[in-house]
C-alpha positions in Angstrom: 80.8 50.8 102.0 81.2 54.3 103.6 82.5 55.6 100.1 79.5 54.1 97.9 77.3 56.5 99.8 79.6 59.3 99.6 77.7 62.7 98.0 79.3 64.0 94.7 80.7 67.5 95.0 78.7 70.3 93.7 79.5 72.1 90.7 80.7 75.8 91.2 77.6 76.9 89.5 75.3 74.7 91.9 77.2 76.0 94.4 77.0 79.7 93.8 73.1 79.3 92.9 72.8 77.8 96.3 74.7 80.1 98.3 72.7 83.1 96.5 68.9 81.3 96.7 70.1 81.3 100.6 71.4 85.0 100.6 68.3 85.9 99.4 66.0 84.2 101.9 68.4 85.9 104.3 67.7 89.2 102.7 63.9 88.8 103.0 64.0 87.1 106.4 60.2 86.5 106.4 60.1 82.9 107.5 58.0 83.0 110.6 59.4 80.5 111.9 62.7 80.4 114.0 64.4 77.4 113.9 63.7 77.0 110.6 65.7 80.4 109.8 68.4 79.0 112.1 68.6 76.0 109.7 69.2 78.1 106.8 71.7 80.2 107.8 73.9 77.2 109.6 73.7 75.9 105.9 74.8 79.0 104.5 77.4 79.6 106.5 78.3 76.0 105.7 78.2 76.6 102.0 80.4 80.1 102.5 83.4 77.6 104.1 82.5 75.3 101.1 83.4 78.2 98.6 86.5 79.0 100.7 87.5 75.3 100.9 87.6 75.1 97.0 89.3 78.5 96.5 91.6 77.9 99.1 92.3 74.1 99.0 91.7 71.9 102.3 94.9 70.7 103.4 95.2 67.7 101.5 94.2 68.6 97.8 95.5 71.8 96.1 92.8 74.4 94.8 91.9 73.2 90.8 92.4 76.6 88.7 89.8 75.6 86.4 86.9 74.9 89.6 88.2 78.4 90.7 88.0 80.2 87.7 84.3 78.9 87.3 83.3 79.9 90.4 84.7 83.5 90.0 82.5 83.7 86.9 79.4 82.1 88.6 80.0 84.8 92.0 80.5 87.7 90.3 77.7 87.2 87.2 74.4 87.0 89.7 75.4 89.8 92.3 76.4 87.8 94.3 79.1 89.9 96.2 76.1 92.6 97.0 73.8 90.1 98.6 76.8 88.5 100.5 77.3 92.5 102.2 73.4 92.7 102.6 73.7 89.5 105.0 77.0 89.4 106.1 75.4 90.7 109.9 73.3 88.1 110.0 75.6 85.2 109.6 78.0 84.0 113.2 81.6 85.2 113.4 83.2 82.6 111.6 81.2 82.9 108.6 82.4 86.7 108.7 85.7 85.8 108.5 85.5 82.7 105.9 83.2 85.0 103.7 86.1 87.7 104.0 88.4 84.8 102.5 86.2 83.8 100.0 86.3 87.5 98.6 89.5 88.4 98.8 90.4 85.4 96.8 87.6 86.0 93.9 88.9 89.9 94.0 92.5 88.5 92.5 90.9 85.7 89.9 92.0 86.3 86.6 89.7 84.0 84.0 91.1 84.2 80.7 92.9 87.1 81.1 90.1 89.2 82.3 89.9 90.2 85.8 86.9 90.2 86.6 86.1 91.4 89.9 87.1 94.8 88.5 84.9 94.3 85.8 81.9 94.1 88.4 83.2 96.8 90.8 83.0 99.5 87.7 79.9 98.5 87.4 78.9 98.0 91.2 81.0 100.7 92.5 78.2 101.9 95.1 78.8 98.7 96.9 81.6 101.0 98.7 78.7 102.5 100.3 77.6 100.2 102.4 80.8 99.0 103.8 82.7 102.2 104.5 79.1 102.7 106.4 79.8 99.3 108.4 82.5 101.0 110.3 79.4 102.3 112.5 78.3 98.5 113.5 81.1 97.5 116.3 79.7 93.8 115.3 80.7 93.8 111.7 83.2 96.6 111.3 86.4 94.4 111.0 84.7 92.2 108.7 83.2 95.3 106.4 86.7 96.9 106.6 88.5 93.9 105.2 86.0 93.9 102.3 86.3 97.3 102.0 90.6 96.8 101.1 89.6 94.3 99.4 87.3 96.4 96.9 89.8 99.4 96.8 92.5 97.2 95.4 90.6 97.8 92.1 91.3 101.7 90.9 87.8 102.5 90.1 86.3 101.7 93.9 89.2 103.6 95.3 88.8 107.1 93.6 84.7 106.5 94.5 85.8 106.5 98.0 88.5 109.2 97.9 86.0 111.3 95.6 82.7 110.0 97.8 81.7 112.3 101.1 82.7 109.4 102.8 86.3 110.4 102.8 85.9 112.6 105.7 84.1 109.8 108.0 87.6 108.3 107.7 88.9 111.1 110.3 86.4 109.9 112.9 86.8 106.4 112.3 90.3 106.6 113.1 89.3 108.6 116.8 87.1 105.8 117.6 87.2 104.4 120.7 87.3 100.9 120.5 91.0 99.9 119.3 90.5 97.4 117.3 88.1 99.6 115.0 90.4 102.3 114.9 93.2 100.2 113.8 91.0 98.7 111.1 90.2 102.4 110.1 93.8 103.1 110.1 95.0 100.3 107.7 91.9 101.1 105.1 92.9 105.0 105.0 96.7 103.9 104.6 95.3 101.8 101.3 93.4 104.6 100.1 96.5 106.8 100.2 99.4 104.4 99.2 97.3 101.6 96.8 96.8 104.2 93.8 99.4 106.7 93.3 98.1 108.8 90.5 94.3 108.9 91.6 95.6 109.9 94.9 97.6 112.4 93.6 95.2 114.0 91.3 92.7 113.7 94.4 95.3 115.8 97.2 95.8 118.5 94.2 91.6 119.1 94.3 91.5 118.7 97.8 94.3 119.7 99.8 92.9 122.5 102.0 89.7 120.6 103.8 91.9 117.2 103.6 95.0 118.2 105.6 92.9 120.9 107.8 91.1 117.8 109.0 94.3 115.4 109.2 95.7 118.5 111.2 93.2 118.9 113.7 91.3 115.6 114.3 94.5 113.4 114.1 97.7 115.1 114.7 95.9 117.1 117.5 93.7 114.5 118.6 93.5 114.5 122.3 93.6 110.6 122.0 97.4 109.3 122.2 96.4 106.1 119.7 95.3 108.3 117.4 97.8 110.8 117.1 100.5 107.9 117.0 98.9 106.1 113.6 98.3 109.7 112.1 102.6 110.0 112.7 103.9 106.6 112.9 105.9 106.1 109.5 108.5 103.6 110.3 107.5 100.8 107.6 109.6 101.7 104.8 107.3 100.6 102.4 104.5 103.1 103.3 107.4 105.9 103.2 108.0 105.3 99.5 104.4 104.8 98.4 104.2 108.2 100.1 107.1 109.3 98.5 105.5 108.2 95.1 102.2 109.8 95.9 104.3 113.2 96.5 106.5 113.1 93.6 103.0 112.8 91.5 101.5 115.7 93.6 104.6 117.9 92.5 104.9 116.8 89.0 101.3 117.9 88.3 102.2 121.1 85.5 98.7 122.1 86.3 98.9 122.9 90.0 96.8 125.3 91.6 98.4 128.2 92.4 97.6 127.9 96.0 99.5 124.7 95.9 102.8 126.5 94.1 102.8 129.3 97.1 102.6 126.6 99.6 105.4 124.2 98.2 107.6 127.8 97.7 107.2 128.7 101.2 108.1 125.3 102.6 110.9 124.6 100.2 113.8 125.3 102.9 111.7 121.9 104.6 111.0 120.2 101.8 114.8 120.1 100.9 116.3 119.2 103.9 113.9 116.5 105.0 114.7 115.4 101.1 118.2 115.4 101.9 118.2 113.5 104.1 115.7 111.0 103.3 117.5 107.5 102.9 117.0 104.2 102.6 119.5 101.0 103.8 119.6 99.7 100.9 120.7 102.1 97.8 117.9 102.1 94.8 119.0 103.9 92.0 115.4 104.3 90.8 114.6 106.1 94.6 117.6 108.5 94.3 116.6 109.0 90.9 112.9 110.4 91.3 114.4 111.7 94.4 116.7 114.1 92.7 114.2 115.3 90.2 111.7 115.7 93.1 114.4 118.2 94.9 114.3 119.9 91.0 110.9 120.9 90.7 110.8 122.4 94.1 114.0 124.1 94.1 113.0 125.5 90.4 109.2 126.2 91.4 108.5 130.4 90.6 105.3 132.1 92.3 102.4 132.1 90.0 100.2 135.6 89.6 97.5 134.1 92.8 99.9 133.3 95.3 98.0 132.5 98.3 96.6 135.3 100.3 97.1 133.8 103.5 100.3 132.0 103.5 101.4 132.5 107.6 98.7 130.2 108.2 99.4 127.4 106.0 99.6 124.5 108.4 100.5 121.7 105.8 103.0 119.4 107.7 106.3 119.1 106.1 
């Protein structure tokens, strides 16, 4: 008898119309009335493990590709996502991290060959605002920086960071205090500089000098011994070669400053021993290949008619 009375599952647009007519009370937060708020945001945050149940499966049944690509459609067509930010504070712990689930599954949903999240963050690109910002709440900073990776997968939300003034809030981020935030910091600024070679690239050739006089002074000579052990640990060989790739971008550029040229002349004794003997276990042809033409370009690099003007106090590790 249990089963004649069971409710049928909602549809993924009754579902996402739900979840956002509840965001958006959330939002407005003008019921006078406690317990009645208390009631609507246990049923959103019952709706937000609803969403994650169907993207995710629930143990038993495997997530339907068809139910998932609706709801991507449904999320990402009524601003969903920004609302979900807006209100992620006010929701308990465990809807921060089922809602961080929920996103970092719609942010990889192709529907018919579109992908669609990317779609919406070119057009919603200021949403990086808000969470680079929610590093400053100690409440909601985890939660806001694994949105925030989640958003800079996509190329266009990563150059708005690296291009945004929120860059340089990245530096004290990374000093703060509180481990766990600090580590969070960490892992967001390794995304930004590994995720998107050629925007990263084109980025360190406009803004070298103010990027790496920060990196200098507020990591590397940090007075805080966490800090200055993320700003050199390097021992994941994965991050070594997207740095590597990053670099071999930087030095391919034809159109170098000439400030750049000077500084990659006088370290070239560096640059080519730490290239010769950078290794990995295994041999990859590919590496050794883009390797050698690396060591190329700077052993064939000729001053330019600006050199730099002040090249004893280039501090640019190498």
């Amino acid at each position: 008898m249990k089963g004649l009375f069971k409710s049928k599952p909602r549809t993924p647009s009754e579902l996402i119309r739900h979840v956002r007519d509840l965001l958006i009370y959330a939002d407005r937060n003008t019921e006078p009335r406690q317990t009645k708020r208390q009631e609507k945001i246990s049923e959103l945050c019952k709706l937000i493990l609803e969403m994650r149940t169907v993207l995710y499966g629930d143990g038993q049944s495997e997530p339907v590709t068809e139910t998932c690509a609706q709801l991507t459609e449904e999320f990402f067509k009524g601003d969903t996502l920004r609302l979900l930010i807006i209100c992620l504070p006010k929701l308990d712990s465990g809807a921060h991290q089922d809602a961080t689930h929920v996103v970092a599954n719609l942010q990889r949903q192709w529907v018919n060959s579109r992908l669609i999240a990317s779609e919406y963050m070119e057009q919603n690109v200021d949403l990086v605002d808000s969470l680079v910002l929610g590093y400053e709440d100690s409440d909601i900073a985890l939660s806001y920086g694994a949105l925030l990776r989640d958003c800079i997968c996509h190329q266009v939300a990563a150059r708005y960071t690296l291009e945004s003034e929120h860059m340089k809030k990245f530096f004290d981020y990374i000093q703060s205090p509180n481990f766990d935030i600090a580590s969070d910091a960490v892992a967001t600024f390794k995304e930004l500089l590994t995720r998107h070679k050629s925007t990263v690239a084109d980025f360190l050739s406009r803004n070298y000098e103010w990027f790496f006089q920060e990196y200098n002074s507020k990591l590397l000579g940090s007075p805080n011994y966490i800090t200055r052990r993320h700003a050199v640990k390097d021992s994941n060989k994965t991050i070594q070669l997207n740095a590597f790739q990053v670099f071999q971008l930087f030095v391919a550029n034809q159109n170098k400053p000439a400030e750049i040229v000077s500084i990659l002349i006088t370290n070239r004794g560096k640059l080519l021993r730490f290239f010769g003997d950078f290794k990995f276990d295994k041999v990859d042809e590919v590496f050794e290949a883009d390797k050698a033409q690396v060591v190329k370009e700077i052993a064939m690099l000729e001053p330019t008619n600006n050199p730099c003007a002040d090249l004893d106090k280039c501090d640019i590790p190498c």
